[in-house]
C-alpha positions in Angstrom: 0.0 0.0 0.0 1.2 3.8 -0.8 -0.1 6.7 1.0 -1.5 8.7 -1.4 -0.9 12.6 -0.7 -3.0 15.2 -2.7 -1.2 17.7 -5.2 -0.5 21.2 -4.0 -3.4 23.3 -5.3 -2.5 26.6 -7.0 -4.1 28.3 -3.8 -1.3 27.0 -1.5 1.3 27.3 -4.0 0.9 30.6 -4.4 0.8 31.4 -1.1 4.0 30.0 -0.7 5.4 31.0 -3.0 4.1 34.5 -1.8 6.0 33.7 1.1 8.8 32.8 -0.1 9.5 36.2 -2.3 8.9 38.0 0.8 11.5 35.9 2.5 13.8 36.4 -0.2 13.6 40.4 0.0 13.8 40.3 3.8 16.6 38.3 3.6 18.2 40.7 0.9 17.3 43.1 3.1 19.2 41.9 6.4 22.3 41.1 4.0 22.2 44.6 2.8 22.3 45.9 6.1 25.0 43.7 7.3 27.1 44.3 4.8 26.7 47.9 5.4 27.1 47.8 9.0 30.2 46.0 8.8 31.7 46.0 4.7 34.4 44.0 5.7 32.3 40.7 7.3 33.7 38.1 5.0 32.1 37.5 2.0 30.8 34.5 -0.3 33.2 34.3 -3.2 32.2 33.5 -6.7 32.9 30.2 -6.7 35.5 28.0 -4.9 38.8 29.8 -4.5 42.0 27.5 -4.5 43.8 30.6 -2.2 42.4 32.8 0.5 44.9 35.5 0.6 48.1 37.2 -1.5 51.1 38.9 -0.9 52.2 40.9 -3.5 56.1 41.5 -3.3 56.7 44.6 -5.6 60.3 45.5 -6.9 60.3 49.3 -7.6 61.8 50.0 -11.0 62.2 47.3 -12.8 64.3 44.2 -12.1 66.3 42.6 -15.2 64.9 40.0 -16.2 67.9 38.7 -18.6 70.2 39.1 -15.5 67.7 36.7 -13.5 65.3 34.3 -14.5 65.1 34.4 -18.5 68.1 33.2 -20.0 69.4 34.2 -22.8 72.7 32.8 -24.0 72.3 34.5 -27.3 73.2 37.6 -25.6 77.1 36.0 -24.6 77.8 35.0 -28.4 76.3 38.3 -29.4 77.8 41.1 -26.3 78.6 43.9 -27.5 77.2 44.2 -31.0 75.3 47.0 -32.5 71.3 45.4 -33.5 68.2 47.1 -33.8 65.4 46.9 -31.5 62.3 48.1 -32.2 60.3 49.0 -28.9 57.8 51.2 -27.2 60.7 53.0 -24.9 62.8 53.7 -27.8 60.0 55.0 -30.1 58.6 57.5 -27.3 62.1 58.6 -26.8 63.4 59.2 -30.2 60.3 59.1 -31.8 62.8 56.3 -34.3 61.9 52.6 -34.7 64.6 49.9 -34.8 67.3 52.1 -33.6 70.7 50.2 -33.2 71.4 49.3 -30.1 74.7 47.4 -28.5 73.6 43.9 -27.2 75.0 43.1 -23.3 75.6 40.1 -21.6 73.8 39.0 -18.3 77.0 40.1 -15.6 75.6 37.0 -13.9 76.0 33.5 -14.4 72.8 31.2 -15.0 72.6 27.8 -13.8 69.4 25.2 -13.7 68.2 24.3 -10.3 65.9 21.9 -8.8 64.1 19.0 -10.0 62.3 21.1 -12.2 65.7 22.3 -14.0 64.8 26.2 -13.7 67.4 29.1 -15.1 68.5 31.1 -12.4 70.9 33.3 -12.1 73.8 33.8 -8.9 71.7 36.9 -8.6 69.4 35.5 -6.5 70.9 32.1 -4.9 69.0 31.6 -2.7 65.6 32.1 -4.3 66.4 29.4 -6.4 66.5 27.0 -3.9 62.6 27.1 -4.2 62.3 26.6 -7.8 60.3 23.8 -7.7 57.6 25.7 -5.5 57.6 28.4 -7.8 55.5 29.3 -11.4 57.4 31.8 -13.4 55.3 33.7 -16.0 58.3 34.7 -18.9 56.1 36.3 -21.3 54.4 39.4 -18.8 53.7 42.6 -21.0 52.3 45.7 -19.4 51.2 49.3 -20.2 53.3 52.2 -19.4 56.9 53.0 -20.6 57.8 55.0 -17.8 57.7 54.3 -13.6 54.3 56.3 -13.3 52.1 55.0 -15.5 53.8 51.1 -15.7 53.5 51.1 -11.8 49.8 52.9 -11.9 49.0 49.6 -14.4 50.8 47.1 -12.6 48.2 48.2 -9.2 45.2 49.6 -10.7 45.3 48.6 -13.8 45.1 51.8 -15.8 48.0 54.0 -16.5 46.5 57.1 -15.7 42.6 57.0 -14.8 42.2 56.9 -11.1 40.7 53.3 -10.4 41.0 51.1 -7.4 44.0 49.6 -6.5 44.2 45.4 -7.0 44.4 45.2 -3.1 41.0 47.2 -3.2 39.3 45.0 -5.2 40.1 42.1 -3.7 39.2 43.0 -0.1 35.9 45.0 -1.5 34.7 41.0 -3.1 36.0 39.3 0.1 36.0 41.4 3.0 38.2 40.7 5.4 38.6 37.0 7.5 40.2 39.0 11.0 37.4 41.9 12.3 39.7 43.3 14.2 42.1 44.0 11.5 42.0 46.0 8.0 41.8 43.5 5.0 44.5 45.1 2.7 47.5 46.2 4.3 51.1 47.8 2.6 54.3 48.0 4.3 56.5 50.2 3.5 54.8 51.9 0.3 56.9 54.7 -1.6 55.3 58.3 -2.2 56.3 58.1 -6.3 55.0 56.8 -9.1 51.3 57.2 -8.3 51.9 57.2 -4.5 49.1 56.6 -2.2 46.9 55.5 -5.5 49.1 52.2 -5.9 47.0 51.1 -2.5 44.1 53.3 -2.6 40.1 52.5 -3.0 39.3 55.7 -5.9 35.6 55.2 -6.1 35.0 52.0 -4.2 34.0 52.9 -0.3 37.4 54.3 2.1 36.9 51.0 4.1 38.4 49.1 1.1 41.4 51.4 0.9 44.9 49.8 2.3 46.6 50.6 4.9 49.5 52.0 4.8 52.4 50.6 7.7 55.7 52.3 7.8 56.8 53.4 4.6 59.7 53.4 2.0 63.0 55.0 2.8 62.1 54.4 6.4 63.5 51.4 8.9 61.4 49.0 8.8 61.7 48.3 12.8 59.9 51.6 13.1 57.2 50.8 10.9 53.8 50.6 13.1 50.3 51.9 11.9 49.7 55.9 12.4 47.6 57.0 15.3 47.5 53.8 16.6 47.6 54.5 20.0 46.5 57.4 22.6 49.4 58.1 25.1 47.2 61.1 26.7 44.3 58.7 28.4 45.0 55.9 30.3 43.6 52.5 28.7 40.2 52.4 31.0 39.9 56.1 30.4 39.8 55.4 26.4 37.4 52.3 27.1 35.1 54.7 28.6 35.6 57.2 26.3 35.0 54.5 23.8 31.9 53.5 25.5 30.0 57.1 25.9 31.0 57.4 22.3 29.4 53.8 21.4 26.0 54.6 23.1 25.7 58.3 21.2 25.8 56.7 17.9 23.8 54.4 18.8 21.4 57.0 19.6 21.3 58.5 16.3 21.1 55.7 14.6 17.7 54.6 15.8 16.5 58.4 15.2 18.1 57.3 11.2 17.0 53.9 10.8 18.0 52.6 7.6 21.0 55.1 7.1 23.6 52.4 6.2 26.5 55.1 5.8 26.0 56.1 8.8 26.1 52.8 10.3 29.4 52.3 8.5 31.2 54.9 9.3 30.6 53.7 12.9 31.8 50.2 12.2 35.1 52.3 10.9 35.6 53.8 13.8 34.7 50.7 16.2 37.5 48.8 14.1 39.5 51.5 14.8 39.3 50.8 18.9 39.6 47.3 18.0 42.6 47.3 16.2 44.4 49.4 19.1 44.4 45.8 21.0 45.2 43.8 18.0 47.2 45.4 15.7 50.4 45.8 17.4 51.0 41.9 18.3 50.3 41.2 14.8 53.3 43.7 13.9 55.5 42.7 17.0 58.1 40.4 16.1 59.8 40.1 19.5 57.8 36.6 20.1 59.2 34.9 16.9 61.8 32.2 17.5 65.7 33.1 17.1 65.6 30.7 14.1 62.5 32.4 12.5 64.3 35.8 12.6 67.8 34.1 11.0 65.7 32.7 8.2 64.6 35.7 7.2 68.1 37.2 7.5 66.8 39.8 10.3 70.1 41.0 12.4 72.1 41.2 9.2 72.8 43.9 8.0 72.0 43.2 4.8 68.9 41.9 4.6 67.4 43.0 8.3 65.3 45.6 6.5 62.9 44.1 4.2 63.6 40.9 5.9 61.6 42.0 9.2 58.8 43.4 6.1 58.2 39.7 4.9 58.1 38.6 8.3 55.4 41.2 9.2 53.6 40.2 5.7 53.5 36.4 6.9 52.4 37.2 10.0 49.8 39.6 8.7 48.6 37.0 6.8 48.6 34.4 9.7 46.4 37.0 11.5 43.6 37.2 8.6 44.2 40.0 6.8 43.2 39.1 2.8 46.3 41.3 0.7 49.4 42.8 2.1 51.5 44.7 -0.2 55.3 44.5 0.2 57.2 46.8 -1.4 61.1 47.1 -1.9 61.7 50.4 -3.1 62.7 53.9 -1.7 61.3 57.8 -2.2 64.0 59.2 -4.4 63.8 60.2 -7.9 65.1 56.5 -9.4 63.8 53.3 -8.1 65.5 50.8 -6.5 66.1 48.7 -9.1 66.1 51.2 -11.8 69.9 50.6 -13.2 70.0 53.0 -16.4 73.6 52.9 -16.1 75.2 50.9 -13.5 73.4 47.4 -13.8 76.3 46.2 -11.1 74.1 47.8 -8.4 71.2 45.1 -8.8 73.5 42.9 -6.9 73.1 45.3 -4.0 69.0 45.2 -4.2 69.2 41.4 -4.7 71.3 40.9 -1.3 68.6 42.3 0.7 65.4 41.1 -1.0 66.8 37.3 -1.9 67.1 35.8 1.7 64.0 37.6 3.0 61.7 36.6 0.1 63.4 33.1 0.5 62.8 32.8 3.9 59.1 33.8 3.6 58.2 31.2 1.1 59.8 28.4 3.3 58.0 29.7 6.7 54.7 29.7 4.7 55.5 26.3 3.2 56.7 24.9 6.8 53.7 26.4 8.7 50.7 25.2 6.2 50.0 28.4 4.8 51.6 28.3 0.8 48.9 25.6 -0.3 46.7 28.4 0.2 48.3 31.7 -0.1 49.5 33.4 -3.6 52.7 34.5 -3.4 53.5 37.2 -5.9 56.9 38.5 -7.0 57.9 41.3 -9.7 58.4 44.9 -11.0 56.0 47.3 -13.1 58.2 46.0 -15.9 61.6 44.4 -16.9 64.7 45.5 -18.8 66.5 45.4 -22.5 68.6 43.3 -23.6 71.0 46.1 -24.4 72.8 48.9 -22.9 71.1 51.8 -23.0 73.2 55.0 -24.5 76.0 52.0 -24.9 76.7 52.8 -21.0 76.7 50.1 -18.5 72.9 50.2 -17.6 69.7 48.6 -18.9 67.0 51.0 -20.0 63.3 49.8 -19.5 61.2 47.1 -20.8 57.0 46.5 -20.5 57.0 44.8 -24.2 58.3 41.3 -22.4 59.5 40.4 -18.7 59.3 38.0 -16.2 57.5 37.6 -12.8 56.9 34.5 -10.5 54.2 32.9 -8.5 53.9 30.7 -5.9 51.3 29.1 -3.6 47.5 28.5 -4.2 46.2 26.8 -7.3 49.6 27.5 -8.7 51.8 24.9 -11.2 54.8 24.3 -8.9 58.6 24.3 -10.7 56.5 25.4 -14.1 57.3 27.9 -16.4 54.7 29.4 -18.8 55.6 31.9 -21.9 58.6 32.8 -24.0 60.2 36.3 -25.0 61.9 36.0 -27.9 65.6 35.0 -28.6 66.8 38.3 -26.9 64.2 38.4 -23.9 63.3 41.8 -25.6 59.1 41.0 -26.4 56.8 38.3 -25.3 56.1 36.0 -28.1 54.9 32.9 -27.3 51.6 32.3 -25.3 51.8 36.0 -24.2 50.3 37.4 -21.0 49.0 40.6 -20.1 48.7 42.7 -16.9 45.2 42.5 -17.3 45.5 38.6 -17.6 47.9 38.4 -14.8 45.0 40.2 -12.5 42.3 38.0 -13.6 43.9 34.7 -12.9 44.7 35.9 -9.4 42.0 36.6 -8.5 40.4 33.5 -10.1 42.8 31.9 -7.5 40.8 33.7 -4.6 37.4 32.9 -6.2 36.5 36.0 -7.8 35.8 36.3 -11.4 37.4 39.1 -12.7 34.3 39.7 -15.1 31.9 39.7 -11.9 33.7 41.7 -9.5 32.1 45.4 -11.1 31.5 48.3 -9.4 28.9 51.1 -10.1 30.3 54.5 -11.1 29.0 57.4 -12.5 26.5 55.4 -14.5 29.0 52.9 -15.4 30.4 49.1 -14.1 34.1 49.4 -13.3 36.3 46.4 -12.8 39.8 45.9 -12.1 40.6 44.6 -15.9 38.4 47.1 -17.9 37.1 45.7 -20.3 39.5 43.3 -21.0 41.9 40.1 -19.6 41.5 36.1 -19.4 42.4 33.5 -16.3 46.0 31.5 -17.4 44.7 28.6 -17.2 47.9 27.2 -18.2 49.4 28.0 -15.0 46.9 26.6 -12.8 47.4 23.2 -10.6 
């Protein structure tokens, strides 16, 4: 025997239905207000990410990527002859194509390492011990001939349109997974080349915007967040303060019920007084281990710098916080790596960025953290394969260069793209910035299509109008 239940009439459907839409709009409802209430609560992403965070390690001014990690040995047999090059640098300089040009030599030796038999070069020994964990991408072109606009590109993605900065974006479709801390932090950022807009939110709410901790020039032991703390009151003397302050806005919210900036500016400033009691043990690094603070090379003189930076960045990660910036760079007039005529002095920058960076990718690995953080290493662009003015410098180079990657969803000891015989332009399964952005954050769970904003009557998005995930390089 079955029991036999009656159909749903239309009467009851409907009224269920009925139901349901109203659910559907409360719940819509609620979510708006939550999300306005606190804009950094984590958020669903658009499907499942493979990485829940990234640290992007920026090289100011352009690293050589002949001298590093593409290798070239065309540039040995050919040192020192005059070839044409025809290139966006030398076009918007001379206003020339193919000028001749006299071919250089990498002035370091390259060597395969690893299982995966990677070039590196004795630039950056100790990097490639972790080729095998890394993806490089050799085929990166960019916008931008010049520092501004290529570093302006590399963030925002646009060379000269103020637009939100990749850190931005990524915190605005993810929130944040720590309440008590902001979701996009940069250490040590340099006032050039687009300044404050390499981390800043443009048009997207100021809760998106990073937050800037120490900056470049400066030592990094003395890099804290501004304002943090309030030496005039005693700590119960702020909590009460905190308190009265709590209950008045609480006040005028329920005389504005459903004023949602209101309520977020309040969450601001309530993150604000939280992150007085969290913030500073995420930056402390007196409770890491002796052999913790060796591997990043902090105590040597060479590397304490920007080694006590990556060691903040992991920890920042550790502690929730979705994107932190890293930047090795400084506030003069040429960036760091920015060798126009004495390419010897990348062996300086290397020294202090190779043991750090080094370290930070085997603490990650050793603590659990790589298989789902994106590790992301590079310059606005890379540099020719000739000397520029026939002087002892490389001049710059968006039409081809290298970066690497390393961690979530990422092809470990892989190597995707080819410049051409020179490592002058990207020719084989070329990569944009704009592609570069889109499978990053395809790593997180965000469709770079998706993610839009509304602005002045129009939907904004970190790759315009433009850019494709590389699959290629994913796991």
């Amino acid at each position: 025997m079955f029991d036999f239940q009656p159909p749903i009439t239309r009467r009851h459907a409907l009224k269920t239905v009925a139901c349901g839409f109203g659910y559907l709009a409360l719940a819509g409802l609620a979510a708006h207000r939550a999300a306005a209430a606190n804009p950094l609560a984590p958020k669903v992403p658009h499907f499942n990410p493979r990485a829940k965070r990234v640290i992007f390690i920026f090289m100011q001014g352009g690293p050589s990527h002949v001298d590093s990690f593409d290798y070239k040995p065309i540039l040995d047999k050919e040192d020192g002859k005059m070839l044409s090059f025809d290139d966006a640098r030398t076009i918007a300089n001379t206003g020339k194509r193919a000028t001749p040009q006299r071919v250089m030599k990498p002035l370091w030796r390259f060597a395969r390492h690893g299982q995966s038999g990677r070039w590196v070069s004795d630039l950056f020994p100790e990097m490639a011990r972790h080729v095998d964990d890394l993806c490089f991408i050799h085929s990166l072109h960019t916008e931008g001939v010049a520092h501004g606009p290529a570093t302006l590109f590399l963030h925002c993605g646009s060379t000269n349109f103020i637009r939100p900065s990749m850190g931005s974006w990524v915190t605005y479709g993810l929130g944040t997974e720590n309440d008590n801390l902001p979701g996009f932090v940069t250490l040590s950022p340099s006032s050039g080349n687009g300044g404050p807009r390499n981390y800043g939110n443009a048009f997207l709410p100021a809760v998106y915007q990073g937050t800037a901790v120490g900056r470049a020039g400066a030592p990094a032991s003395e890099a804290t967040i501004r304002n943090l703390s309030n030496l005039s009151l005693s700590p119960e003397a702020q909590r009460r303060q905190f308190e009265m302050i709590r209950e008045l806005n609480a006040e005028q919210l329920r005389r504005s019920p459903g004023d949602f900036e209101l309520e977020a500016v309040i969450n601001s400033f309530e993150l604000a007084w939280r992150m007085q009691n969290y913030a500073p043990g995420a930056l402390d690094l007196t409770s890491e281990s002796p052999a913790t603070l060796a591997l990043y090379g902090i105590g040597e003189k060479a590397t304490d710098n920007f080694g006590r930076q990556c060691l903040m960045a992991r920890r920042l990660c550790e502690a929730g916080v979705r994107c932190v910036q890293v930047t090795y760079g400084d506030n003069t007039a040429n960036p760091a790596w920015d060798q126009h005529s004495n390419l010897p002095k990348h062996a300086d920058h290397a020294r202090a960025v190779d043991k750090p960076v080094a370290g930070l990718l085997a603490d990650l690995k050793q603590r659990g953290l790589l298989e789902d953080t994106i590790v992301w290493w590079g310059g606005e662009f890379g540099r020719t394969p000739y000397a520029e003015k026939n002087g002892t410098g490389r001049d710059h180079n968006p039409g081809g260069f290298t970066v690497w990657l390393a961690g979530g969803g990422l092809k470990p000891g892989f190597a995707f793209g080819q410049t051409d015989e020179f490592g002058h332009l990207a020719v084989q399964d070329k990569v944009h910035m704009h592609d570069l952005h889109a499978t990053i954050l395809h790593l997180l769970g965000l469709d770079h299509e998706q993610l839009t904003y509304r602005f002045d009557g129009r939907d904004f998005r970190l790759t315009d109008v433009a850019g494709r995930v590389v699959k290629e390089v994913l796991a």
